[in-house]
N, C-alpha and C positions, 0 to 999 in steps of 0.2 A: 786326128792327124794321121799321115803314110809316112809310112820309109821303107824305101821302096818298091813301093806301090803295094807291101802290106798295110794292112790296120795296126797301129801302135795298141789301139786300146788289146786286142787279140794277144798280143804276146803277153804283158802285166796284167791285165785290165779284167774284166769279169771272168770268170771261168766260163769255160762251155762243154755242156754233159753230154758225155755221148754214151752208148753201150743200144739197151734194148729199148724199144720207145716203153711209155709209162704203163703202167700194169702187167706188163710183162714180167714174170717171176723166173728165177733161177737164172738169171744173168746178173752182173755188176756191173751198175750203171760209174763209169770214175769220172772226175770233172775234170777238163782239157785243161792243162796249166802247165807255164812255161816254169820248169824249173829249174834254175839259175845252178842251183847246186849238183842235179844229174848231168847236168846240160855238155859241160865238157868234154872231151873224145875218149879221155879213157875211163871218165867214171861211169859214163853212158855203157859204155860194155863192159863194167865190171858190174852194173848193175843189170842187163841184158845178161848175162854169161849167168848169174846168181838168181833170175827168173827160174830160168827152167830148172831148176835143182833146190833140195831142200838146205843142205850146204856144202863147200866146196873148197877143196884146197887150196891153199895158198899159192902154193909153188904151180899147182893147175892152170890156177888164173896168172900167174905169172908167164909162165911158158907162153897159155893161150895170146896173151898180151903182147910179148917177147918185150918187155918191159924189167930194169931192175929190180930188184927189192927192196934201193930205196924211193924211186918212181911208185911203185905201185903199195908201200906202207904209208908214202904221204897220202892218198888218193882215199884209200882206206881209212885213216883216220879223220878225214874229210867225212865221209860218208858216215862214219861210225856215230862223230859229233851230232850229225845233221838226224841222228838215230834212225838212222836209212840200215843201218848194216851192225852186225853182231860179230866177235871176235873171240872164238874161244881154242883152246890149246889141249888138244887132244892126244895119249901117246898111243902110238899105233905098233907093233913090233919093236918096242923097245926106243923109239923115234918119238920126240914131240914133234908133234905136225901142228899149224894152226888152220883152224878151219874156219870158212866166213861164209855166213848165211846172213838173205837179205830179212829186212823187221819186216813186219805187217805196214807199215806207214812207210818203208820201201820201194813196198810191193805197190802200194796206192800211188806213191808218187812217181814212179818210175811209169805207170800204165795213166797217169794222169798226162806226165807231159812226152809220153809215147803219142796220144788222143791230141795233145796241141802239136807236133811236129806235122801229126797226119792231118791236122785242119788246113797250118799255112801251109803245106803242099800241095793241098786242094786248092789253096787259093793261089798257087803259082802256076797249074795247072790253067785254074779258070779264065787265071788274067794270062797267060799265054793262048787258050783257044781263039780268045777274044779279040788277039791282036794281030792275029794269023788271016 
């Protein structure tokens, strides 16, 4: 089935691996999958913002976001559930700060359906060349 004019199977339906072709060492290969749980606008970039860093302030990704604190603690505890994300309470200069680093299964899912956003835009790309 389409909607429109993507493949339904491509968003839920099998995964599809991309990274290095096979035999290829010292790359990670992750598999394309649409995930429902990153997928959203802000958790998408608190999970992008949380890639490139080992962990990250709260109030950081806050500002980054210019989002509340209660906006971006539900997002968080979304994520956290989904064991996407880690929440620990650090004091820094007499300050508790909470600091939020993404999990290993995060990190895979977040680059997994980074690999399916990049596929159906390849296939919006293709079906526009086509139509041109």
């Amino acid at each position: 089935m389409r909607r429109g004019g993507i493949p339904t199977h491509g968003l839920h339906g099998p995964p599809h691996r991309t990274g290095s072709p096979p035999g290829r060492t010292g790359q990670r290969v992750s598999e394309a999958r649409f995930d429902e749980i990153i997928h959203p606008a802000n958790r998408l970039q608190i999970c992008a913002i949380l890639a490139a860093a080992d962990s990250m302030a709260f109030s950081a990704i806050q500002e980054t976001l210019g989002v509340s604190d209660s906006v971006l603690s539900k997002q968080v505890k979304i994520l956290q559930r989904a064991g996407y994300l880690t929440v620990a309470k650090k004091t820094s200069n007499s300050h508790l700060r909470t600091w939020l680093s993404l999990t290993p299964s995060g990190r895979k899912a977040l680059a997994g359906h980074l690999a399916e956003l990049r596929r159906i835009a390849d296939l919006a790309d293709s079906a526009r060349r086509h139509t041109v």
